[in-house]
BABADO-554993 format. One line per 2 residues: number of its first residue (from 1); their letters; for each residue x, y, z of N, C-alpha, C. Coordinates in nm, 2 decimals. Layout:
N
NUM> A> X/Y/Z/X/Y/Z/X/Y/Z  ...
//
This chain:
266
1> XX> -0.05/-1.95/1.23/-0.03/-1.81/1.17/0.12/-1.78/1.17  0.16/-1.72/1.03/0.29/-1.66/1.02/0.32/-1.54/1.09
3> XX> 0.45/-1.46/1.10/0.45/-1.31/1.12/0.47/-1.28/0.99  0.39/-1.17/0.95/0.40/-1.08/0.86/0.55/-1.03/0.83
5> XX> 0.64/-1.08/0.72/0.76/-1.01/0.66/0.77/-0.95/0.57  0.67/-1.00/0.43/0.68/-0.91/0.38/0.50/-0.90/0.29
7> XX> 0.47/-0.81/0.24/0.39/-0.86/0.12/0.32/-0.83/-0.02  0.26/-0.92/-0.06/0.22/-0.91/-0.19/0.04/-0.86/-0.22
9> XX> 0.05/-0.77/-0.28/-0.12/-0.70/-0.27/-0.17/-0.73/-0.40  -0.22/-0.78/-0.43/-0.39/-0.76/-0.55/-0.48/-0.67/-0.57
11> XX> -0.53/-0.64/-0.66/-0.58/-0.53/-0.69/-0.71/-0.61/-0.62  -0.80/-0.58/-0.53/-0.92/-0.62/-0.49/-0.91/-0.79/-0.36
13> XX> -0.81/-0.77/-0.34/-0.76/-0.88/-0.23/-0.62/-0.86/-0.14  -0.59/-0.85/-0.06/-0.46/-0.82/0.03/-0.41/-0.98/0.06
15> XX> -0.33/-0.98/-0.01/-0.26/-1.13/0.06/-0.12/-1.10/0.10  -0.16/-1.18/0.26/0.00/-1.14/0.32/0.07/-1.26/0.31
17> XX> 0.18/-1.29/0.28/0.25/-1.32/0.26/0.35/-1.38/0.36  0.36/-1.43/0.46/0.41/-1.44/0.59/0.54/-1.57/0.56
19> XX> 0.66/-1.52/0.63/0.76/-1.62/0.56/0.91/-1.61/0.66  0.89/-1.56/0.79/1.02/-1.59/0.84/0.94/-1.68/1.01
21> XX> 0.90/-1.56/1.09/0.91/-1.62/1.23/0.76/-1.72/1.23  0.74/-1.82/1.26/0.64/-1.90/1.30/0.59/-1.83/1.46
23> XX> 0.46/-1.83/1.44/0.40/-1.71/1.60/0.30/-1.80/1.65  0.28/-1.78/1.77/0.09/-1.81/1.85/0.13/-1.66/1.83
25> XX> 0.00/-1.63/1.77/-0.04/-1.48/1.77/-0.10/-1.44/1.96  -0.05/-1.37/2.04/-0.09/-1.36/2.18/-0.15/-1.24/2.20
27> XX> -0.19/-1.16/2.08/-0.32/-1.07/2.10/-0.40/-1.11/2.05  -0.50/-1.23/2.13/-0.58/-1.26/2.13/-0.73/-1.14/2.10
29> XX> -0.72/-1.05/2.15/-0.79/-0.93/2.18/-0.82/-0.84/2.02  -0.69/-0.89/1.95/-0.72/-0.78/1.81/-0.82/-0.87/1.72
31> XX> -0.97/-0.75/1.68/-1.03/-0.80/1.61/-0.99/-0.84/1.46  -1.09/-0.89/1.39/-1.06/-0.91/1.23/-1.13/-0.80/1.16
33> XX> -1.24/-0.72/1.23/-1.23/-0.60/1.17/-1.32/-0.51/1.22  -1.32/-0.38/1.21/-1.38/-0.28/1.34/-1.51/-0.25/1.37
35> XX> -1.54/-0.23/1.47/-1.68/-0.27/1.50/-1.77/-0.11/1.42  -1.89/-0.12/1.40/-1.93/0.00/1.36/-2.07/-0.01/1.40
37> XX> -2.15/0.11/1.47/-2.27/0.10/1.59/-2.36/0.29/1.53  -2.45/0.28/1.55/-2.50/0.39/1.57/-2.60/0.38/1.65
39> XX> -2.57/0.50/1.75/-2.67/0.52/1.89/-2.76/0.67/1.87  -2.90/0.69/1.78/-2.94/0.82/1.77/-2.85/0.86/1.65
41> XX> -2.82/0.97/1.66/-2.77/1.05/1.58/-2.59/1.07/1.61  -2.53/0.96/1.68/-2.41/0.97/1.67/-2.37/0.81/1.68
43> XX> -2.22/0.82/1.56/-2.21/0.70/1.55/-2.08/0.67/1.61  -2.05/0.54/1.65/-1.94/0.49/1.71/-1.89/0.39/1.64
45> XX> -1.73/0.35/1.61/-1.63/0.28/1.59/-1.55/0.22/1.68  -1.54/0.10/1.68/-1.41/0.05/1.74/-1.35/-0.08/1.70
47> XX> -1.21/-0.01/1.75/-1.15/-0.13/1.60/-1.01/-0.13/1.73  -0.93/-0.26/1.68/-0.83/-0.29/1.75/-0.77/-0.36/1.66
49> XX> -0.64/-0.33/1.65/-0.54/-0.42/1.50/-0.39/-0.36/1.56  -0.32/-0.43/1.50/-0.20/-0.37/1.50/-0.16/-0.22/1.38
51> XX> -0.27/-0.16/1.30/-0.33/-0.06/1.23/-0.46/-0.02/1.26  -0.52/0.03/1.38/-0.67/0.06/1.37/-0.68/0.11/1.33
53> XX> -0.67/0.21/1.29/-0.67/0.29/1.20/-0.70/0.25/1.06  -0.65/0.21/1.00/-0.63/0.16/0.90/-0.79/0.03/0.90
55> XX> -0.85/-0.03/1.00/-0.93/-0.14/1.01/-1.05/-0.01/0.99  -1.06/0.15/1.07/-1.13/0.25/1.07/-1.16/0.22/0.93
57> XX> -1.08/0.29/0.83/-1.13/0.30/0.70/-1.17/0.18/0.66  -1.16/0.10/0.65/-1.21/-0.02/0.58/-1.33/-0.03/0.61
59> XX> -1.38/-0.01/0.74/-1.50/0.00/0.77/-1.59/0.10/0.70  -1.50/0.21/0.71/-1.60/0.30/0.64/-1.64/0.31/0.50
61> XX> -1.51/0.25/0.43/-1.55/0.20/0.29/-1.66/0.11/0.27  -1.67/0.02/0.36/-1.77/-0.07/0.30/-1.91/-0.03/0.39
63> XX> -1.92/0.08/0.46/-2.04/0.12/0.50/-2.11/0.27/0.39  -2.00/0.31/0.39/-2.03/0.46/0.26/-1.98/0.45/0.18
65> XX> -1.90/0.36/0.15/-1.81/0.35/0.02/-1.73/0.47/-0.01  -1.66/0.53/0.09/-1.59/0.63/0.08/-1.40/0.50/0.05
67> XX> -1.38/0.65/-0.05/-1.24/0.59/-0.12/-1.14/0.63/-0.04  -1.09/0.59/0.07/-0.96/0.70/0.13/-0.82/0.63/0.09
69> XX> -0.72/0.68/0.07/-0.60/0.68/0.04/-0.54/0.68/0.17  -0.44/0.54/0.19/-0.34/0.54/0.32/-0.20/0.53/0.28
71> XX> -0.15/0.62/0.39/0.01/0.57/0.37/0.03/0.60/0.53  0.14/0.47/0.56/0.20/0.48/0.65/0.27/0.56/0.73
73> XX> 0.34/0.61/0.84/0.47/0.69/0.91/0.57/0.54/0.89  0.69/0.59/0.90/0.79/0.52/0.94/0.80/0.49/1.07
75> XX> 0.78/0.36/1.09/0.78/0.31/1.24/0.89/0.24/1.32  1.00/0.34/1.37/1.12/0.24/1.37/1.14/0.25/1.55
77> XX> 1.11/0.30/1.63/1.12/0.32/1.77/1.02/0.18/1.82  1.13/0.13/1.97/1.02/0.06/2.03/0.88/0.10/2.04
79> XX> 0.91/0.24/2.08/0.80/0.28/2.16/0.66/0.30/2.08  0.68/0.28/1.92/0.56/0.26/1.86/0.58/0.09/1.81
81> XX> 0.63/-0.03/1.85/0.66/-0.12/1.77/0.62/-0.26/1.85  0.59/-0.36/1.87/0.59/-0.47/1.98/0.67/-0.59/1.89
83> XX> 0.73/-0.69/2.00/0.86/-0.80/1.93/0.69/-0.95/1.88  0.68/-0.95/1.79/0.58/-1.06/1.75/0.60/-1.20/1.73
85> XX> 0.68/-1.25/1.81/0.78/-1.35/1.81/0.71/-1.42/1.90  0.69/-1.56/1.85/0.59/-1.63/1.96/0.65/-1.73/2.05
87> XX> 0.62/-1.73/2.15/0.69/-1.75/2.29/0.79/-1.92/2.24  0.68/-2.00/2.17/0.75/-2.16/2.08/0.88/-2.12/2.03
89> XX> 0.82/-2.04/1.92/0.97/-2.00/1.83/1.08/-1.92/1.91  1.04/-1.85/1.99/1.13/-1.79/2.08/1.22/-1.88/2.16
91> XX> 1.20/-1.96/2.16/1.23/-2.05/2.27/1.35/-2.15/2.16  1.31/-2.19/2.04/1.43/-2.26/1.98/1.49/-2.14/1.90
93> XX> 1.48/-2.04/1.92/1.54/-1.93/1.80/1.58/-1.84/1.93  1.66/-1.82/2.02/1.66/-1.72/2.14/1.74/-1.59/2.09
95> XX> 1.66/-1.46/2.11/1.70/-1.35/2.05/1.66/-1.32/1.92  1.55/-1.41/1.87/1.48/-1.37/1.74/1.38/-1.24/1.79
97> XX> 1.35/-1.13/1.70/1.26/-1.04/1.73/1.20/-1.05/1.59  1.05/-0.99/1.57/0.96/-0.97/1.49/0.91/-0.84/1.51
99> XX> 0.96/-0.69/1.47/0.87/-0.59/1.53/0.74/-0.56/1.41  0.63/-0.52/1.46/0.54/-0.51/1.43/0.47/-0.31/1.44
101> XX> 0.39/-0.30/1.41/0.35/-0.21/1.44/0.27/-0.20/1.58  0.25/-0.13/1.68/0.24/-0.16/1.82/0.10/-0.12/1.81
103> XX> -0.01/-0.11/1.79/-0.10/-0.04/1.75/-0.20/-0.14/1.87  -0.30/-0.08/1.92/-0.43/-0.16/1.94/-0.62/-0.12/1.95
105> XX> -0.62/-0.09/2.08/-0.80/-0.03/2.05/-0.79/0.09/2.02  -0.88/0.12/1.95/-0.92/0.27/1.94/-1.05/0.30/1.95
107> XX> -1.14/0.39/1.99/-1.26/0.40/1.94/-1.29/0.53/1.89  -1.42/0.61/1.81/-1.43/0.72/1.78/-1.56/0.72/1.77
109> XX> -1.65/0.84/1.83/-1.77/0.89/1.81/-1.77/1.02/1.71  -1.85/1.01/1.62/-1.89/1.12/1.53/-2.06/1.10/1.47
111> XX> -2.09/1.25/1.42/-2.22/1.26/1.39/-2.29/1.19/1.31  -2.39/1.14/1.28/-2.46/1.06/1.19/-2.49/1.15/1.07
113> XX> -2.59/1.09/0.97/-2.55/1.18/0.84/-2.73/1.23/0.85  -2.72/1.36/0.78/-2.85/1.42/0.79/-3.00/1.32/0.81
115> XX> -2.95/1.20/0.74/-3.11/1.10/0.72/-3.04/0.97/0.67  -3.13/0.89/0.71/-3.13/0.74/0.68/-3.02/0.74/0.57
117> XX> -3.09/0.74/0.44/-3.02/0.76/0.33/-2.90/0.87/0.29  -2.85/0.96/0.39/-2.72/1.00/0.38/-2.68/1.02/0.45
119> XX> -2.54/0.99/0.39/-2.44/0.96/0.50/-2.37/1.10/0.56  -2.27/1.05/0.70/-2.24/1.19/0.73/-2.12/1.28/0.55
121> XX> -2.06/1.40/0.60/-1.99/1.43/0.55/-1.83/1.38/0.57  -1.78/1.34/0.49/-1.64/1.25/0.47/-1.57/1.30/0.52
123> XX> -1.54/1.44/0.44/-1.37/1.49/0.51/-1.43/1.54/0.64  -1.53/1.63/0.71/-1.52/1.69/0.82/-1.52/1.54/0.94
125> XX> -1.65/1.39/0.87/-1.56/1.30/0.96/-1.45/1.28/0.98  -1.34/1.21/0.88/-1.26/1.27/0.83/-1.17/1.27/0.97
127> XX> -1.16/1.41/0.96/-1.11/1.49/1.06/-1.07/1.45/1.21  -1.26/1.47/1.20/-1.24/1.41/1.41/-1.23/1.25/1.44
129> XX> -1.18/1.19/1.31/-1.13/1.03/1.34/-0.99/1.07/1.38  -0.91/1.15/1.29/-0.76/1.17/1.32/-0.73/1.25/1.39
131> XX> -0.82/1.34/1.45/-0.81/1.41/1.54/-0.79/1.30/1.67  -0.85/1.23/1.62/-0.92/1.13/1.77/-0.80/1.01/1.80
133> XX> -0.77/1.01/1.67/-0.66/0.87/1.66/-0.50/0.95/1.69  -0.48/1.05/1.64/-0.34/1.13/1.71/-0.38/1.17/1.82
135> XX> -0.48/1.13/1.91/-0.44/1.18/2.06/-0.48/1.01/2.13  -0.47/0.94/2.14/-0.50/0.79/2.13/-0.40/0.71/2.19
137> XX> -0.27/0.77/2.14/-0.17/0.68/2.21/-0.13/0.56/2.13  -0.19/0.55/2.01/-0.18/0.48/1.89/-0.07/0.50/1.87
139> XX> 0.05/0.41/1.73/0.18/0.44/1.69/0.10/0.53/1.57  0.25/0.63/1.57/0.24/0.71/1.43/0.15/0.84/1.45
141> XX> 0.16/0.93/1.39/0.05/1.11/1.38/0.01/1.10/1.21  -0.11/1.16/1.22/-0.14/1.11/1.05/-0.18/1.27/1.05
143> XX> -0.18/1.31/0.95/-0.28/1.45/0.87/-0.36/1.37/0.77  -0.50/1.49/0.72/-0.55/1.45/0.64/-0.54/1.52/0.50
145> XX> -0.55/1.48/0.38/-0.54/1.59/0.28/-0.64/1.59/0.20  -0.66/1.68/0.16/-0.75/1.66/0.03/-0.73/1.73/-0.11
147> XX> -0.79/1.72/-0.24/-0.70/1.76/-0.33/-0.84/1.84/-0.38  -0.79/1.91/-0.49/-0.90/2.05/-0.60/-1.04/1.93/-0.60
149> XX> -1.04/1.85/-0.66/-1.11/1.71/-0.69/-1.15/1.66/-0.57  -1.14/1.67/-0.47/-1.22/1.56/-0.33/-1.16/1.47/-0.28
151> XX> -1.05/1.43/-0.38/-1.00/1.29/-0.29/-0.92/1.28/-0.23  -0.91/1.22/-0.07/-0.87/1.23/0.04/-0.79/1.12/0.09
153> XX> -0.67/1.18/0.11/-0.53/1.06/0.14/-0.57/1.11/0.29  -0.53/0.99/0.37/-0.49/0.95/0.53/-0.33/0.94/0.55
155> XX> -0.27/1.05/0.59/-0.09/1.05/0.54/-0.03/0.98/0.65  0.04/0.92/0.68/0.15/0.92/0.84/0.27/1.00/0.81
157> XX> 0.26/1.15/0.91/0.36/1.23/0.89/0.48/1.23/1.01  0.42/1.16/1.13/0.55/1.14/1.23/0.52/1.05/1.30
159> XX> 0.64/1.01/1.38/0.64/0.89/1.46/0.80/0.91/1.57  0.80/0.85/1.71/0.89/0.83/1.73/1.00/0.82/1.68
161> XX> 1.10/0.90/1.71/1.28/0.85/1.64/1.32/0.78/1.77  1.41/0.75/1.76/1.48/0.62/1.84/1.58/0.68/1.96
163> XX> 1.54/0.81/1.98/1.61/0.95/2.05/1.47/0.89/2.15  1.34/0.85/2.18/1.22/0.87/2.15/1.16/1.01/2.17
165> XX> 1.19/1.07/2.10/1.12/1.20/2.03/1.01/1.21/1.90  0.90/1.24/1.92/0.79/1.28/1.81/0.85/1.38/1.69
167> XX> 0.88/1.27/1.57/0.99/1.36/1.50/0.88/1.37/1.37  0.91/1.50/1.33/0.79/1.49/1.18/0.92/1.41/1.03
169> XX> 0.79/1.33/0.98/0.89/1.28/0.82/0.84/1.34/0.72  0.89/1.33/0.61/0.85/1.38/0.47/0.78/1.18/0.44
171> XX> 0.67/1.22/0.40/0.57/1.07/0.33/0.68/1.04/0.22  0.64/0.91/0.25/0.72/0.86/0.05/0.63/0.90/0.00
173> XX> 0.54/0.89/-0.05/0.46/0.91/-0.18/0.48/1.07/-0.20  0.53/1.16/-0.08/0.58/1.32/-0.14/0.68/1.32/-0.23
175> XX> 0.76/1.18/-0.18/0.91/1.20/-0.29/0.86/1.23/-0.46  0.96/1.33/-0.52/0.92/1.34/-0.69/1.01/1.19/-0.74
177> XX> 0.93/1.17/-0.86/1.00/1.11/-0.95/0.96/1.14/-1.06  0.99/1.04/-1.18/1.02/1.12/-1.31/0.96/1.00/-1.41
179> XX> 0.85/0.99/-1.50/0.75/0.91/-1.55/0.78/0.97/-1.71  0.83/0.91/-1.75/0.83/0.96/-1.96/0.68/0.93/-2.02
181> XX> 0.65/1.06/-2.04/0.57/1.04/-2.14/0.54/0.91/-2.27  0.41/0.85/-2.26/0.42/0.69/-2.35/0.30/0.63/-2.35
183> XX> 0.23/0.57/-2.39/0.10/0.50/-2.37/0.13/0.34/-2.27  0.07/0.35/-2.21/0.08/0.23/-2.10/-0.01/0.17/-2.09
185> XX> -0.06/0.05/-2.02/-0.14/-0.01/-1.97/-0.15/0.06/-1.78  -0.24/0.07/-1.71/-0.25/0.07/-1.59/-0.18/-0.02/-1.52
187> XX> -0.20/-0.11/-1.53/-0.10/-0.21/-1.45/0.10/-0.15/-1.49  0.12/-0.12/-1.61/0.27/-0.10/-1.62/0.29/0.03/-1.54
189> XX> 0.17/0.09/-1.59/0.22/0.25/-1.53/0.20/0.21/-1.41  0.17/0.21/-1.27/0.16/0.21/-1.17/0.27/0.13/-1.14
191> XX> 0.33/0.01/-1.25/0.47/-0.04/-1.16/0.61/0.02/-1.19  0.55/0.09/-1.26/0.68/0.21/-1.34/0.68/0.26/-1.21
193> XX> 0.59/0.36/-1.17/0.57/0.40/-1.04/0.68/0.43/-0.92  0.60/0.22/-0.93/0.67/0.19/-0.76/0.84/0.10/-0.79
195> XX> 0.86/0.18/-0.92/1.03/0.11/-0.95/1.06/0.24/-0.91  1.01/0.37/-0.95/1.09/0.47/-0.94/1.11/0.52/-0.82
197> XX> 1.01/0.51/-0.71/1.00/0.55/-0.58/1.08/0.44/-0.53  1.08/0.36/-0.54/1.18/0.25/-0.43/1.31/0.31/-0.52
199> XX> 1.33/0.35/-0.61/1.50/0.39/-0.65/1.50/0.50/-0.55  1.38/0.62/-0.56/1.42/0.75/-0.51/1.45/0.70/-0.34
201> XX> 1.36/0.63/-0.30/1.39/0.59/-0.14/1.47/0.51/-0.09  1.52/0.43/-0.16/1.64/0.38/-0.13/1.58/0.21/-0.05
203> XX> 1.46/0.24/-0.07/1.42/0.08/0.04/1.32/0.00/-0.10  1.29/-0.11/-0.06/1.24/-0.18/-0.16/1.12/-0.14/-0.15
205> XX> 1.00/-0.17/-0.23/0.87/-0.12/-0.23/0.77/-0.23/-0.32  0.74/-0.33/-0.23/0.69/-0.43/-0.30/0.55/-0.43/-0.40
207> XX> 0.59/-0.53/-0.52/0.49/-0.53/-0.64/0.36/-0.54/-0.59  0.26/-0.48/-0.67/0.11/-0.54/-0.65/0.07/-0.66/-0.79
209> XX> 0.04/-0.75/-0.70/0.00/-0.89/-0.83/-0.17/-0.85/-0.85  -0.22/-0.79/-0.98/-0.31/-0.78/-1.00/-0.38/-0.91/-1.03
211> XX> -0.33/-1.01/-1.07/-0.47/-1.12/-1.01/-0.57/-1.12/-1.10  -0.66/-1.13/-1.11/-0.77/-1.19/-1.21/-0.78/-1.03/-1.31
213> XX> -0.78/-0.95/-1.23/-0.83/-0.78/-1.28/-0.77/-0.73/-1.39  -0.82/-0.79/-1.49/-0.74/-0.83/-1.60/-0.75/-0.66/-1.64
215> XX> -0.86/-0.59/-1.63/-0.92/-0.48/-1.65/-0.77/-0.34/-1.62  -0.68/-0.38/-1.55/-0.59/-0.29/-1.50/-0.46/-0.28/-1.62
217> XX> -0.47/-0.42/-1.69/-0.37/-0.47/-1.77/-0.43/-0.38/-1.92  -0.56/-0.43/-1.93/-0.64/-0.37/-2.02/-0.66/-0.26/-2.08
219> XX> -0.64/-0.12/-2.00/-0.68/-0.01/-2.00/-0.58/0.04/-2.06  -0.57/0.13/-2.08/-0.46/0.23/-2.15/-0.46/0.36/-2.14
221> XX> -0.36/0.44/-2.06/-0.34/0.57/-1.99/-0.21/0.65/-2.05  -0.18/0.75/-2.08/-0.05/0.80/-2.10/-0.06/0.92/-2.03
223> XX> 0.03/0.88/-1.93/0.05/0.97/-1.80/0.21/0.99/-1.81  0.18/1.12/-1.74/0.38/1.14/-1.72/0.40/1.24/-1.58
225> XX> 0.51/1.25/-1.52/0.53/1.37/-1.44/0.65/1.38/-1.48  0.77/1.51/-1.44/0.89/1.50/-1.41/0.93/1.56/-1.29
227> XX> 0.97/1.54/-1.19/1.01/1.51/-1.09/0.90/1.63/-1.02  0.80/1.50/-1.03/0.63/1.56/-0.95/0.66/1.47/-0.82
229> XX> 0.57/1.50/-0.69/0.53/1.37/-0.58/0.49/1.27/-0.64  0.54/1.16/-0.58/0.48/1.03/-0.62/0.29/1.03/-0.66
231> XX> 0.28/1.07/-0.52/0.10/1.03/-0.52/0.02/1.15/-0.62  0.11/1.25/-0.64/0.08/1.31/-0.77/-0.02/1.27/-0.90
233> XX> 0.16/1.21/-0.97/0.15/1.11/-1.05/0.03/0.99/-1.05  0.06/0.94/-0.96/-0.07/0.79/-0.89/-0.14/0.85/-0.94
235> XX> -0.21/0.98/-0.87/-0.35/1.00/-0.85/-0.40/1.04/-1.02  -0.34/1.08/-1.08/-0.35/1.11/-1.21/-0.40/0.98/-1.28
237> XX> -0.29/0.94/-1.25/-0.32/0.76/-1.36/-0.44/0.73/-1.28  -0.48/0.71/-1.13/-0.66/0.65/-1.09/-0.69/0.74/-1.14
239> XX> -0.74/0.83/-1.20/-0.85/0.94/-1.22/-0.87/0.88/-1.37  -0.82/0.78/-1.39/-0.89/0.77/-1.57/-0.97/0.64/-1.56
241> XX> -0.95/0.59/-1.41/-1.09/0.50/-1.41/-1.24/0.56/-1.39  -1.32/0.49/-1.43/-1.39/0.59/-1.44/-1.50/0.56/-1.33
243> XX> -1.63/0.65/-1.26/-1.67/0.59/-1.17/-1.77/0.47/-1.16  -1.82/0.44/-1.30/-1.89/0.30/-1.35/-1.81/0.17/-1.27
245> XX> -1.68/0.19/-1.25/-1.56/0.05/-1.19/-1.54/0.09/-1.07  -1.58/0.13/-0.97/-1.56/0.19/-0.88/-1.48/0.28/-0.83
247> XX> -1.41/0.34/-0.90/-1.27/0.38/-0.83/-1.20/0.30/-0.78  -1.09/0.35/-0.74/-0.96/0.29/-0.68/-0.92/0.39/-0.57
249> XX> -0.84/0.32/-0.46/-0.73/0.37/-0.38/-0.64/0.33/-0.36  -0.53/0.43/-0.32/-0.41/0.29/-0.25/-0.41/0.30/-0.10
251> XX> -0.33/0.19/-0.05/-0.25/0.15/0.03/-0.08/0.15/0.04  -0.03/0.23/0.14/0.13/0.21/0.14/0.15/0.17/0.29
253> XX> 0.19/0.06/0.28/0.24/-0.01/0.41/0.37/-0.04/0.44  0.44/0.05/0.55/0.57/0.01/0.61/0.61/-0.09/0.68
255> XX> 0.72/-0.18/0.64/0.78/-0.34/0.74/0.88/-0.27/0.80  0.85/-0.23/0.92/0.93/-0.23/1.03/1.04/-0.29/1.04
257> XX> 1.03/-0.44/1.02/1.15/-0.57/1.03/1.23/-0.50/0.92  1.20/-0.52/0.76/1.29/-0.52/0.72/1.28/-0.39/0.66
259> XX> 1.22/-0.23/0.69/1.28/-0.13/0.63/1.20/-0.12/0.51  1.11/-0.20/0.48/1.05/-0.21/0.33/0.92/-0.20/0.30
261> XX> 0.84/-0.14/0.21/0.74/-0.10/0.19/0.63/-0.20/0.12  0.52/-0.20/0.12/0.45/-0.28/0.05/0.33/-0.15/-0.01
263> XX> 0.30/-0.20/-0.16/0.20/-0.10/-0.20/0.08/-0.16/-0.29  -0.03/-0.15/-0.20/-0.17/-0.21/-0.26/-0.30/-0.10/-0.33
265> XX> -0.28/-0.12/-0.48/-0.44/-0.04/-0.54/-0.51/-0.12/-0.53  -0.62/-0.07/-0.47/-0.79/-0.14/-0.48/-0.88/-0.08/-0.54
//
């Protein structure tokens, strides 16, 4: 296994991309993905990753098919980060670091959904996951949001500064940017997007390779903002898929190592 430096997302596949430090991965202990139990009428999660968080939703997507939106905190302090550098490579590379996100178990109990056939309520779970996960000890403090429409971003609004103090950030996807009015394909408009937000942020913000989903190339949206939030905008352009295709979410994921962002629609 590589260490994660940088990567490349697909619409319906995450491929990481791994290309500097060669690792023995030595958290043996982090699952591939979070466990999910129901005892009676309450259910339990537990997940361990260097994002549990992030392993949380996944789970829940494919148990309720709930769509949540993530974006990262900026994670630049040891004290949310561990060196992923494997003891081999360390040894002919001395003073190589790999920081990662420092993340590991988490668990969460919440209520079951009225009956067999339904599920609990989203946002009030929702809630007592991040309730549960900002007191955890986990890297990063997340809020939850939700919009007129229902749909519900998982934000990362603070983390460690290097002072180590719990300092709050402004999200990238809050930054405005500025979209001209024009008929697009889905696939253009969303990389219009992520050109304009890596200008406004100043860090790179890597492409998504849509991959077979020819369907994203296909489509045709004319969307605009001027100097609206990023996830604004986004959220506009997903809202013209319709719910026949499942919907869509994204993913915004920060590289610690190099400062740079990676951004995946699913």
């Amino acid at each position: 296994m590589r260490l994660t430096r940088w990567f490349v997302f697909s619409v319906g596949a995450l491929l990481i991309v791994s290309h500097a430090f060669p690792q023995e991965h030595s958290r043996k202990s982090y699952l591939d993905k979070a466990i999910i139990s129901q005892n009676g009428d309450t259910v339990h999660i537990f997940a361990n990753a260097p994002r549990p968080l992030v392993q949380v939703l996944d789970v829940l997507e494919k148990k309720y098919w709930w769509k949540v939106n993530y974006e990262d905190p900026r994670l630049t302090s040891d004290l949310d980060l561990v060196d992923d550098v494997g003891p081999r490579y360390l040894a002919a590379h001395p003073g190589a670091r790999a920081m990662i996100s420092g993340g590991g178990a988490f668990s969460v109990d919440f209520p079951a959904g009225p009956a067999l056939d339904r599920p609990p309520d989203e946002y009030s779970t929702l809630l007592v996951i991040i309730d549960a996960y900002n007191h955890s000890g986990n890297p990063g403090r997340f809020e939850l949001r939700r919009d007129d429409k229902g749909n519900v971003d998982v934000v990362g609004v603070a983390a460690y500064d290097n002072r180590g103090d719990l300092a709050q950030q402004k999200p990238a996807l809050d930054v405005a940017i500025t979209v001209a009015v024009e008929e697009r394909s889905m696939s253009e408009t969303i990389e219009l997007m992520r050109q304009a937000l890596a200008q406004r942020i100043g860090a790179q913000v890597f492409n998504g390779s849509f991959g077979e989903n020819n369907f994203l190339r296909e489509i045709k949206v004319t969307v605009a903002g001027r100097e609206e939030p990023t996830r604004a905008v986004l959220r506009r352009a997903l809202s013209t898929i319709s719910a026949t295709q499942g919907g869509l979410r994204w993913r915004l994921f920060y590289d610690p190592q190099s400062g740079s962002y990676a951004f995946n629609v699913q």
